[in-house]
N, C-alpha and C positions, 0 to 999 in steps of 0.2 A: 634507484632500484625499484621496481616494479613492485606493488603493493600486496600482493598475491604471491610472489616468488619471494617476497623478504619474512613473509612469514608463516607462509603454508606451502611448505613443499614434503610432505606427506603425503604421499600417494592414496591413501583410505582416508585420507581426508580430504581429499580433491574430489575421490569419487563420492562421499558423503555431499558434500557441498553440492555437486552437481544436482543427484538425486534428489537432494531435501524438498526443492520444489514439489517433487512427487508426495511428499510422506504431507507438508502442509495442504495438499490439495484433497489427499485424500481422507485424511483428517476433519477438514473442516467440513467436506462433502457430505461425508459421514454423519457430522454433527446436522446440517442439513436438513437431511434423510429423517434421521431420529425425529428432531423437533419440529419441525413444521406439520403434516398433514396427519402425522399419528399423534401427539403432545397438545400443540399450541396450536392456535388461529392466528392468520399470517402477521396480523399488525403487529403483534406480538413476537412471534417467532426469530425474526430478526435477532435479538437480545440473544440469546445459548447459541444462535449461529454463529456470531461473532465473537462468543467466549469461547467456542470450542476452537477457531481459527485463529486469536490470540495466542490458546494452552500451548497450539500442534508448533505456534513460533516459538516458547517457551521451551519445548520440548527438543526444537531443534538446537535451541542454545543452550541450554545443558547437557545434550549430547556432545558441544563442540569445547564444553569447558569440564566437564569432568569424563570424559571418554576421552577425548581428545587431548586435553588439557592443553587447551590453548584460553588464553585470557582474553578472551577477545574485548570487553569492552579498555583496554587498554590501549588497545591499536584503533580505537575507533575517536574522533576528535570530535568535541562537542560546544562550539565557540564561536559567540558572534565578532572576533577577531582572529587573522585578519581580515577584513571586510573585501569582496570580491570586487573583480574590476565593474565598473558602470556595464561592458558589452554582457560578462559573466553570469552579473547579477541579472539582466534585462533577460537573457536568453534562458535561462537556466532554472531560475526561482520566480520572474515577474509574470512571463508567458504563460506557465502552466497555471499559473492563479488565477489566473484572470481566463482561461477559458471557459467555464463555466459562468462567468458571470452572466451572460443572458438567462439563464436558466433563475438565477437568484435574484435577477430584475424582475423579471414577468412573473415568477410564483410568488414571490417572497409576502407579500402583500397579503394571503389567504392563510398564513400562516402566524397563529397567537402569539403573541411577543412574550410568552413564557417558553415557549419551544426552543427561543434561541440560544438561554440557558444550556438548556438539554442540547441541541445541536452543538456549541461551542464545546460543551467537556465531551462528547463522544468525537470531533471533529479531533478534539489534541489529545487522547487516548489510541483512536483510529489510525490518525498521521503517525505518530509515535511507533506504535507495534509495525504497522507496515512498515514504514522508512525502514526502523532498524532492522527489519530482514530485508526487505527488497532491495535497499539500495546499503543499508550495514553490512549484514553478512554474508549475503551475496556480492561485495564488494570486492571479498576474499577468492575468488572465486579462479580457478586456474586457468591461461589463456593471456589473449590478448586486450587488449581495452575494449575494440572495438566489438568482440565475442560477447565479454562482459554486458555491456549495452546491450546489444539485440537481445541474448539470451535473457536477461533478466524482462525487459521491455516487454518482449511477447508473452512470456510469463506470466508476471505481472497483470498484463490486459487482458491474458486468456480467465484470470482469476477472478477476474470482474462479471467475465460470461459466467461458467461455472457458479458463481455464488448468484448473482441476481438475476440471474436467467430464471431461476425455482420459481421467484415472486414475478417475474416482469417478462413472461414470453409475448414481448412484441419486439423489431424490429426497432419501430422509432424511439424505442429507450435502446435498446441493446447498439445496433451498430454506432450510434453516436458514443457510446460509453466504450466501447471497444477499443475505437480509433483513439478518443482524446485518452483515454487511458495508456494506451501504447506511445502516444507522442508525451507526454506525461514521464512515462517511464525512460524513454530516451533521455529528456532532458535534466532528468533528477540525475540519473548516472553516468550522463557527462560529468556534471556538476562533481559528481562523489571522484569522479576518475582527476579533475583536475583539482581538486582542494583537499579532496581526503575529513571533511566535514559534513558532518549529517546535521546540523542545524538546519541548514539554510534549505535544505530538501524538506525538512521537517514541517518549516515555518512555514513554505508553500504549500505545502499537502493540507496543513491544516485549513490554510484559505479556499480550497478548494472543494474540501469535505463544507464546509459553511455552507460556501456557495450554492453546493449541490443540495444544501438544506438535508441532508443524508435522513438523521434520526424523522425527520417529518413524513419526508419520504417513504420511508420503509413502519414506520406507524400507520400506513394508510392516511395521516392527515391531506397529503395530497393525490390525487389520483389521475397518474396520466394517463393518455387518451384513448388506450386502449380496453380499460377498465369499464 
């Protein structure tokens, strides 16, 4: 049985699920707005941007366990067994890790080997909150599989515009973050559609946020080229 029809078939919660994308966008937009050009200086700012985009995940799973009263982390499997097939693992979790690696080859170097620290726990706090909406609760989502994917995918990569477009209006950050975000997104919920484990989307996301050197990034310690 179908993952979303075995255990959401409430209609006011199909249409909540659908929308919540909305209510997290605008949410963290919002937080944005506040913090950046009226509060904090940019290097900074980043940090309330992405606890306000945390909260608004927060807020959607509370709404979906006490409004809704559905238990969701129950229906969510969290387990490095059983271990995906070699094609599975390769397409699914190995690909998107490693997309960014050029980016972590050529910068990584100008950045202070204490930052990796700080990169590493905002990388598995990052993957974490994201996975479990984007590819956890939106999991749930009503439809078809292949709905599921796109819909979450575009999402997903639009959110990427939306949030660092504020600090980064150029082009040669944005479209490349765009694309590899969308294919990113495809691949993580495939992955959720055929195993029904957020681990292993986890475990990549966290490789990826590294890679991207994220926290450095958005500290200003690096500055790309349009700066």
């Amino acid at each position: 049985m179908d993952l979303s029809q075995r255990y959401f078939n409430n209609q006011k919660l199909n249409n909540f699920l659908l929308f919540s994308p909305l209510l997290v966008l605008l949410i963290t937009r919002a937080g944005i707005e506040l913090v950046t050009t009226r509060l904090l200086e940019a290097r900074v700012s980043w940090i309330p941007a992405f606890l306000a985009y945390y909260a608004s995940i927060v807020i959607v799973f509370l709404i979906i366990r006490y409004v809704f009263h559905v238990p969701l982390l129950r229906h969510l499997e969290f387990s490095i067994r059983p271990v995906p097939n070699v094609r599975l693992l390769l397409a699914t979790v190995v690909v998107p890790a490693v997309l960014p690696l050029p980016a972590f080859i050529t910068q990584s170097s100008v950045v202070p080997g204490v930052y990796f620290l700080y990169i590493l726990i905002f990388s598995v706090v990052n993957a974490s909150f994201e996975e479990f909406y984007w590819r956890g609760i939106l999991a749930f989502l009503p439809g078809r599989s292949g709905f599921r994917i796109l819909f979450t995918a575009a999402l997903f990569s639009f959110s990427h515009f939306l949030f660092w477009d504020h600090w980064y209006r150029s082009h040669i950050i944005m479209i490349p973050t765009v694309v590899s975000t969308f294919i990113m997104g495809l691949l993580w919920m495939h992955f959720i559609n055929s195993r029904k484990n957020i681990l292993y989307p986890i475990i990549s996301h966290v490789m990826v946020d590294i890679f991207n050197l994220s926290v450095a990034v958005y500290s200003g310690l690096i500055k790309p080229p349009s700066f």
